[in-house]
C-alpha positions as CSV (number, residue, x, y, z in Angstrom):
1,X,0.0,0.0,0.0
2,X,1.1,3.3,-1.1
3,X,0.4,6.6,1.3
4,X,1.1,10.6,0.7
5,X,3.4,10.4,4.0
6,X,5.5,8.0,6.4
7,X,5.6,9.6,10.1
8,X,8.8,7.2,12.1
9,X,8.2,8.0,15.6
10,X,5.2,8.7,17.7
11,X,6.0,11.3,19.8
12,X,5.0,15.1,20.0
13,X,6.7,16.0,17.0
14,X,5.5,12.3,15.0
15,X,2.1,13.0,16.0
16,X,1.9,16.8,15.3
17,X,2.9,16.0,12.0
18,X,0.4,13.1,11.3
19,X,-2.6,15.2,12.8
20,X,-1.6,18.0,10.5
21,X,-0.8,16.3,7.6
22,X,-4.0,13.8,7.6
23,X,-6.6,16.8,8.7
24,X,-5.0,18.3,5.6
25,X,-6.2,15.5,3.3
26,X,-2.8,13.2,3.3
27,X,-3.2,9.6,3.7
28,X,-0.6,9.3,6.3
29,X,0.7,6.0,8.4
30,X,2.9,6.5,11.5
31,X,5.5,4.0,12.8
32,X,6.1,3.7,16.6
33,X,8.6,1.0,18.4
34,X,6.6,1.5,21.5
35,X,3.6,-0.9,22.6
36,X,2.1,2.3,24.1
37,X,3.1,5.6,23.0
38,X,1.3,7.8,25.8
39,X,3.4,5.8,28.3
40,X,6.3,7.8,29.1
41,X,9.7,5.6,30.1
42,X,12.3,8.5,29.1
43,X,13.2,11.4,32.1
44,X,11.5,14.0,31.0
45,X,10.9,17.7,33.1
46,X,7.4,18.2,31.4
47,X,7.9,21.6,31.2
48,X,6.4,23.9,28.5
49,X,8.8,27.0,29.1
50,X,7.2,30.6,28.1
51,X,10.2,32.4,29.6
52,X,13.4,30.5,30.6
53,X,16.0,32.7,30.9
54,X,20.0,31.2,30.3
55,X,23.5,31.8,30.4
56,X,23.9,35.1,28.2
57,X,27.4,36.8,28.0
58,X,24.7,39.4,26.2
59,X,23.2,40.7,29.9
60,X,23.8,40.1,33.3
61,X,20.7,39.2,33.6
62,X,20.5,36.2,31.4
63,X,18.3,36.1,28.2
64,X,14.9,34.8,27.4
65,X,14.5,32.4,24.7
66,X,18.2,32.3,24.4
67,X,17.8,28.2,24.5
68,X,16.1,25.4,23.0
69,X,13.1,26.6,20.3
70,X,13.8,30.4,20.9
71,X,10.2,31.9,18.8
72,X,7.9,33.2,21.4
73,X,5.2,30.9,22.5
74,X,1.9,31.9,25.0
75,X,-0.2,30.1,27.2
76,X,-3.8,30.5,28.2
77,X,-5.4,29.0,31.4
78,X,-8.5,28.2,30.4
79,X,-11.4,27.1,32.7
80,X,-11.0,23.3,31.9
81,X,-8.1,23.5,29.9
82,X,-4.3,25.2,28.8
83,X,-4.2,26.1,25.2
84,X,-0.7,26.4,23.7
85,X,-0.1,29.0,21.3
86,X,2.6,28.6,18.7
87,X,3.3,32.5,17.5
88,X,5.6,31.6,14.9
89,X,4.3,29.4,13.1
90,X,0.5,30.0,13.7
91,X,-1.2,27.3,15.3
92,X,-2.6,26.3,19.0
93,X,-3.1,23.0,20.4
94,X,-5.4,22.2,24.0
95,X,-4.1,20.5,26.5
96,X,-6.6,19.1,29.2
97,X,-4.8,17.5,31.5
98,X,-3.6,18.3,35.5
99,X,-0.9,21.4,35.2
100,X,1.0,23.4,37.6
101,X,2.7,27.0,37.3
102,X,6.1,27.7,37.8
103,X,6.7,31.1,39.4
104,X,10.6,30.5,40.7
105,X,13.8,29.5,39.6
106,X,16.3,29.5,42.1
107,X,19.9,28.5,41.3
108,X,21.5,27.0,44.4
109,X,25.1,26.5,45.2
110,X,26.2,23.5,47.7
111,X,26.0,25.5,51.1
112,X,22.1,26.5,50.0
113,X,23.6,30.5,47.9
114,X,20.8,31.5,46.1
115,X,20.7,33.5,42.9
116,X,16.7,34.2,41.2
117,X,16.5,33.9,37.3
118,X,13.6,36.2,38.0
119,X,12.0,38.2,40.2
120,X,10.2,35.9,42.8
121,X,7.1,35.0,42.3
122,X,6.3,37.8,39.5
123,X,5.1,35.7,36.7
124,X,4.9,32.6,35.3
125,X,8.0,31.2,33.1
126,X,7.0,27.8,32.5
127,X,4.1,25.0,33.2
128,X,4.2,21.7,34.1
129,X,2.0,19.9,32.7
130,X,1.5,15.8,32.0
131,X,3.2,14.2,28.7
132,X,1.5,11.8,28.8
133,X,-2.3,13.1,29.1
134,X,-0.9,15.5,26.3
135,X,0.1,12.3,24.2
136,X,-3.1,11.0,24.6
137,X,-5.0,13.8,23.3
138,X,-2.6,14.7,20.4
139,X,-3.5,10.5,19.3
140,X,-7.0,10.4,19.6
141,X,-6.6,13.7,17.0
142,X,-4.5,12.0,15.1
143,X,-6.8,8.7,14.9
144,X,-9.7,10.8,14.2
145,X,-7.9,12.2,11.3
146,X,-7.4,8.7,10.1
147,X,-3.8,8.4,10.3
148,X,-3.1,4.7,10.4
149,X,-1.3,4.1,13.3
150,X,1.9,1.0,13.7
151,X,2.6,0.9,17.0
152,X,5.0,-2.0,18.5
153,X,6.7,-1.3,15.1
154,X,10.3,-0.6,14.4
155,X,11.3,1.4,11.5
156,X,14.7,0.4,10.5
157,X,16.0,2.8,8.1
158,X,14.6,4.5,4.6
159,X,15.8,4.7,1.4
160,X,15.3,7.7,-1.4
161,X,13.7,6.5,-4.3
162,X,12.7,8.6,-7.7
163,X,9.1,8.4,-6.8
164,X,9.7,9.1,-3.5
165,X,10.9,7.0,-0.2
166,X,10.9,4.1,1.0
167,X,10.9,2.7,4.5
168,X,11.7,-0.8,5.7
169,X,9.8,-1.7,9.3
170,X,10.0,-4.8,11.6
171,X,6.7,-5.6,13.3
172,X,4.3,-8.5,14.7
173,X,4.3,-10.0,11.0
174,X,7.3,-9.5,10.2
175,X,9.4,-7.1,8.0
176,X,7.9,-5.2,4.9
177,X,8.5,-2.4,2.8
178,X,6.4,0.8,3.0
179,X,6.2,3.3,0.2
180,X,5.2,6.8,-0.2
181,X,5.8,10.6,-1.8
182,X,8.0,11.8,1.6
183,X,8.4,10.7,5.3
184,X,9.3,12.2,7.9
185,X,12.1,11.4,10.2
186,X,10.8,12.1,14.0
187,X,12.2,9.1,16.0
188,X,14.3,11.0,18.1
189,X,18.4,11.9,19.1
190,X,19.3,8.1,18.1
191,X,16.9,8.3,15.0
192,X,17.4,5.4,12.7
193,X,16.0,7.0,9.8
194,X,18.7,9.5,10.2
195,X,21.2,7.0,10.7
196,X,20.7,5.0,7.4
197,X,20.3,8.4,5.2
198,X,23.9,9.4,6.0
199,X,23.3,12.2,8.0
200,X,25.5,11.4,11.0
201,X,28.8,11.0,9.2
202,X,29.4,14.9,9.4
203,X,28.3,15.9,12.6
204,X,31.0,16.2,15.6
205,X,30.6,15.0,18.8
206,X,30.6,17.5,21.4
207,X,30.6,15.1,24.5
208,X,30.9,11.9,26.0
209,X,27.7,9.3,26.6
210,X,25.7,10.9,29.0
211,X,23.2,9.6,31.3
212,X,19.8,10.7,32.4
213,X,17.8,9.4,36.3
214,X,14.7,11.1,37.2
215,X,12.6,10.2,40.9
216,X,9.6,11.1,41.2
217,X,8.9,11.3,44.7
218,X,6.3,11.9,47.5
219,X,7.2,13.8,50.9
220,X,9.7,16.2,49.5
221,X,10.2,18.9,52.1
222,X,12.0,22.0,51.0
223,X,12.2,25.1,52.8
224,X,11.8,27.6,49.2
225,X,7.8,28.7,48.1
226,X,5.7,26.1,45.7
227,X,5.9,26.5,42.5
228,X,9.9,26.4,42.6
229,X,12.3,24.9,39.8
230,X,15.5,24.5,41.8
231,X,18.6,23.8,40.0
232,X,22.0,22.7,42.4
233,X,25.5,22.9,41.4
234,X,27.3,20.1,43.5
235,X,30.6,19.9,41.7
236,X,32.1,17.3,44.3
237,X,29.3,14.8,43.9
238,X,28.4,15.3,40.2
239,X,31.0,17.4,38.0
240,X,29.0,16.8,34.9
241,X,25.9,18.5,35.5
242,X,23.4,20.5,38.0
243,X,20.7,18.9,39.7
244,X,17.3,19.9,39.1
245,X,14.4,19.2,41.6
246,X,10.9,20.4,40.7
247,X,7.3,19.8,40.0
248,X,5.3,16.5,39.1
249,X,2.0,15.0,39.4
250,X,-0.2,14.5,42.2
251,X,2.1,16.5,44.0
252,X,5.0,15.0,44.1
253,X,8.2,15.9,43.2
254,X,11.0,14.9,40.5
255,X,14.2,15.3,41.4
256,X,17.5,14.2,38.4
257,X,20.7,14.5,37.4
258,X,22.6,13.7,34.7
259,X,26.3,11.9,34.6
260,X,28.8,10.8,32.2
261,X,31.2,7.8,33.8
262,X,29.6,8.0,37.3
263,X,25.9,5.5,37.5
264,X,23.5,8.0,38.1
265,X,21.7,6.1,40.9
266,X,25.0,6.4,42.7
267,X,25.4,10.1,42.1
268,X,21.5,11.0,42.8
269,X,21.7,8.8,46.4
270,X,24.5,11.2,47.0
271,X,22.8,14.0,46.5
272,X,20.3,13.1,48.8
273,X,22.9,12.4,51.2
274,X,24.5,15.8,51.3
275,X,24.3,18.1,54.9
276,X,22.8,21.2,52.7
277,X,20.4,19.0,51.0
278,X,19.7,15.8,53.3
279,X,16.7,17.5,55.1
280,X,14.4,17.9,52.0
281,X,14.8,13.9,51.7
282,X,13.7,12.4,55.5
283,X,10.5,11.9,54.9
284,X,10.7,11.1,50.9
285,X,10.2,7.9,49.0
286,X,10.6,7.1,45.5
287,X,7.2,6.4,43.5
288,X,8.6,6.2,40.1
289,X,11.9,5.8,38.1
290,X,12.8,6.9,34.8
291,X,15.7,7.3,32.6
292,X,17.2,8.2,29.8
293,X,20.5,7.4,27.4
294,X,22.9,9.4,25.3
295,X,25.0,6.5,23.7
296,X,26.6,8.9,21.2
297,X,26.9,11.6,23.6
298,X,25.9,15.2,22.0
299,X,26.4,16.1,18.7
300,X,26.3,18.9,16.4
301,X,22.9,19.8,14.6
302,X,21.8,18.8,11.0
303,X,22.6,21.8,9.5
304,X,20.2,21.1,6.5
305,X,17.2,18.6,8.0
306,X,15.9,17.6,4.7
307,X,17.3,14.7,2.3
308,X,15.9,13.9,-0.6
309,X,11.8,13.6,0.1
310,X,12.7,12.8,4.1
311,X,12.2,15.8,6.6
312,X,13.9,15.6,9.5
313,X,11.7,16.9,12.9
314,X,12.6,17.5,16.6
315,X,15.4,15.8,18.4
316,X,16.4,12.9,15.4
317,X,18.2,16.8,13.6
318,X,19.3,18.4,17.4
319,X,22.2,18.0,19.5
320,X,19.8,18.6,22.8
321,X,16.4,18.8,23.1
322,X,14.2,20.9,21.0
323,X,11.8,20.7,24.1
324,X,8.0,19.7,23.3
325,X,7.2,23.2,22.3
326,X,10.0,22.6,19.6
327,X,8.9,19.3,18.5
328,X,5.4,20.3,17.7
329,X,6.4,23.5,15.9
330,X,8.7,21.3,13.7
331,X,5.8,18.8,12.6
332,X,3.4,21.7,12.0
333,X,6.2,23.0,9.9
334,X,7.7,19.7,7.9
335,X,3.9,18.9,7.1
336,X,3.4,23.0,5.3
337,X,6.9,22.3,3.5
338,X,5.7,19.1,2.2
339,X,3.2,20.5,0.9
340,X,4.4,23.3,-0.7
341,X,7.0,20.9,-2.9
342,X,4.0,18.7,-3.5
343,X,2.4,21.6,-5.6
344,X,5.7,23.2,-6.9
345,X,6.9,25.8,-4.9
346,X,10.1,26.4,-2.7
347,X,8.9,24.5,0.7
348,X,11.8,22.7,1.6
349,X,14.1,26.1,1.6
350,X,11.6,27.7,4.0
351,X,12.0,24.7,5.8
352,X,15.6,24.2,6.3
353,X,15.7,28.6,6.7
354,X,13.1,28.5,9.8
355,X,15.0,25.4,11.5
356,X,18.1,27.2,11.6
357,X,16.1,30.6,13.0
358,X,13.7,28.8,15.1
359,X,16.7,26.7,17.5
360,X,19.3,28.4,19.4
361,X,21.9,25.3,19.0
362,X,21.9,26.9,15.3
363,X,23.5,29.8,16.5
364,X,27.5,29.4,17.0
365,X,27.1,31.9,19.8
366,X,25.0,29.1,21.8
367,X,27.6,27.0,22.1
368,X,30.2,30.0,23.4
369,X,27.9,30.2,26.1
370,X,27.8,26.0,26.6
371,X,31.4,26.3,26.7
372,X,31.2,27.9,30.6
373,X,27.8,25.9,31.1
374,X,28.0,24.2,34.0
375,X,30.6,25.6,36.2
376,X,31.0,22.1,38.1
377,X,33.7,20.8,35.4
378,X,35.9,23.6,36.5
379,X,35.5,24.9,40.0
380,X,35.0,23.0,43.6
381,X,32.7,23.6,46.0
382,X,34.1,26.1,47.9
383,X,34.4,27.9,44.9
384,X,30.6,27.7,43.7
385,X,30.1,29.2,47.0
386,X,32.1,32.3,46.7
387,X,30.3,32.7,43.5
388,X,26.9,32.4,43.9
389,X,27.1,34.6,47.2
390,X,28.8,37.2,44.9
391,X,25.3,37.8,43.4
392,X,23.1,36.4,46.2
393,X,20.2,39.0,46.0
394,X,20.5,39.8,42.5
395,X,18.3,38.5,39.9
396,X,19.7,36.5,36.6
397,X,21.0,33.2,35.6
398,X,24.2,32.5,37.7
399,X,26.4,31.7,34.5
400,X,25.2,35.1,33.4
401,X,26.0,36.7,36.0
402,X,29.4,35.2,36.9
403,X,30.3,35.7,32.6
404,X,29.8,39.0,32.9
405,X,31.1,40.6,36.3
406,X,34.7,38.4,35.6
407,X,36.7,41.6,36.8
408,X,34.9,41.5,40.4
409,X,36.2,37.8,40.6
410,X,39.6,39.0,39.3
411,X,39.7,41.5,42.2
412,X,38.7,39.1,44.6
413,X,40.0,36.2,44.0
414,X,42.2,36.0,41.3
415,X,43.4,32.5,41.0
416,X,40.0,31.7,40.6
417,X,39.2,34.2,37.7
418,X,42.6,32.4,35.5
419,X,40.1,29.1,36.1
420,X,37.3,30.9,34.4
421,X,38.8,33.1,32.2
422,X,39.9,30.0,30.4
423,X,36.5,29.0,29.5
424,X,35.0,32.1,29.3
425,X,32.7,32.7,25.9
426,X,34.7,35.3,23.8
427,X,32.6,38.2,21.7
């Protein structure tokens, strides 16, 4: 059987682009290894950010939309409902589901220093809300549409044909050969379809294997207000990356880190161990586990996310995440290029020309800023501390902060500001 598009990979970005493509008159199938694709087994924050403000050398202050899908996005809370609005690209989706504000961000160094990424509780940056509710929704759109839906199935790579493309997939019957005018490639950062198309041989890596543990816990007690992301430097128990503790269901909490070398179960039990941080954790237990892998490690973006009549979406094209908000954006937007080719005019250039806008990995000036991004690969803990109660009071992202007031350090503490100055982003 032939169909106008392939979908590999069933998750926000998959779905968005089978919902759009089949409302729009496409016969469309969509390929899923999962049994279940609502059921989330990857760590995941569940965070739709409006405002997250980052490392900037830019501003002391940090800079909005300065990370992950940087166009501006709005959210409305609705009497039964959130409704996500997509600004750039022009579309909104509702969401139905349990959610939760976020009014704080609070980076912490490991003797509890405190630095605000904005003012306290003055607006909302970012709502939690549940993936897998969301996934729900966004299928029963997408089987309404008529989108034939594979899931259990693996799609193991695709091939570029004259008439069009070609993907092989393994499932309950067996393996087969499915045809069609173009697919598109959202199965994520390890993306087969990418794989077997070539498109990995010329991107660098940028970092070792990396892995991802995420608790989500019930009787977290922490002395900061609700509705708190909190985000830990502990260089001396994980020199890789921060932890993060913040908001899940049912009001719980989820609490993560990520390691390279070190088993993350190891390095999250020490966290929980620590004098500044024990207390939160006495009365705690863990409800849920999750986790996720970077075999590869990070890698530079897919500079061009188009190959032949395949369209590369979300994640399977990024080096990090392109978060949900970026995912759906980039099926809305592979689904309008199709088309556009489809009845002879210039999609795929618009395509390629909004993914390299739309992401901030796409800018080399992200990654001058990644270079002093987390601070625990280079200072101790001490150190942190000296920092962070620098520019206790002041509001801004630490990194932003410490990049831009280097001469204070140097005054103070000069041996420490050779240490920084050495990773410091330049320009």
């Amino acid at each position: 059987m032939k169909y106008d598009l392939i979908v590999v990979g069933g998750g926000p970005g998959g779905l968005m682009s089978a919902k759009t493509a089949a409302e729009g008159g496409m016969k469309v199938v969509l390929i899923e290894r999962k049994k279940d694709l609502t059921k989330i087994h990857r760590a995941c924050a569940q965070i739709f950010y409006i405002d997250k403000v980052t490392a900037s050398p830019d501003s002391e202050k940090g800079k909005s939309r300065a990370d992950g899908y940087i166009e501006p996005v709005t959210v409305e809370l609705l009497p039964d409902r959130c409704r996500f609005n997509f600004l750039g690209p022009g579309f909104s989706l509702d969401y139905d589901g349990s959610y939760q504000p976020y009014y704080n961000w609070i980076d912490l160094s490991p003797s509890g220093h405190m630095i605000h990424r904005h003012k306290p509780n003055d607006k909302i940056w970012g709502i939690y809300y549940d993936k897998e509710v969301f996934l729900s929704g966004l299928l029963s759109s997408v089987k309404k549409a008529g989108v034939e839906v594979l899931q259990d199935t693996v799609a193991m790579g695709a091939e570029n044909t004259p008439d069009g493309v070609k993907v092989k997939i393994r499932g309950k019957s067996g393996e087969q050969v499915l045809e069609a005018r173009n697919a598109i490639a959202a199965d994520g950062q390890t993306s087969t379809i990418v794989e077997s198309l070539g498109l990995n041989k010329q991107r660098q890596v940028m970092s070792p294997p990396i892995k991802i543990l995420a608790y989500e816990m019930e009787g977290v007690e922490t002395k900061y207000p609700p509705f708190s992301f909190l985000w830990i430097t502990l260089p001396s128990i994980n020199p890789v990356m921060n932890f993060g503790v913040g908001i899940a269901a049912e009001d719980r909490a989820l609490v993560w880190a990520m390691t390279a070398g070190e088993p993350p179960t190891k390095v999250i039990e020490a966290f929980m161990k620590h004098p500044s941080y024990a207390p939160w954790f006495r009365n705690a237990r863990v409800v849920k586990e999750t986790a996720a892998t970077s075999d590869t490690g990070l890698r530079t973006p897919i500079r061009e996310p188009v190959a032949g009549n395949v369209v590369i979406v979300g994640d399977a094209g990024a080096p990090v995440e392109t978060w949900i908000q970026g995912a759906l954006a980039c099926g809305f937007q592979a689904v309008k290029a199709i088309k556009k080719e489809l009845s002879g005019q210039k999609g795929y250039p618009e395509y390629i020309s909004w993914w390299q806008r739309a992401f901030a990995f796409n800018d080399p000036h992200y990654w001058k800023v990644a270079a002093v991004f987390p601070l625990n690969r280079i200072c101790n803990d001490e150190e942190i501390d000296f920092l962070y109660s620098l520019f206790e009071g002041k509001i801004g992202c630490a990194m932003g902060l410490i990049a831009k007031n280097l001469d204070l350090i140097k005054q103070k503490r000069p041996a420490l500001y050779e240490k920084l100055i050495k990773t410091a982003p330049k320009g």
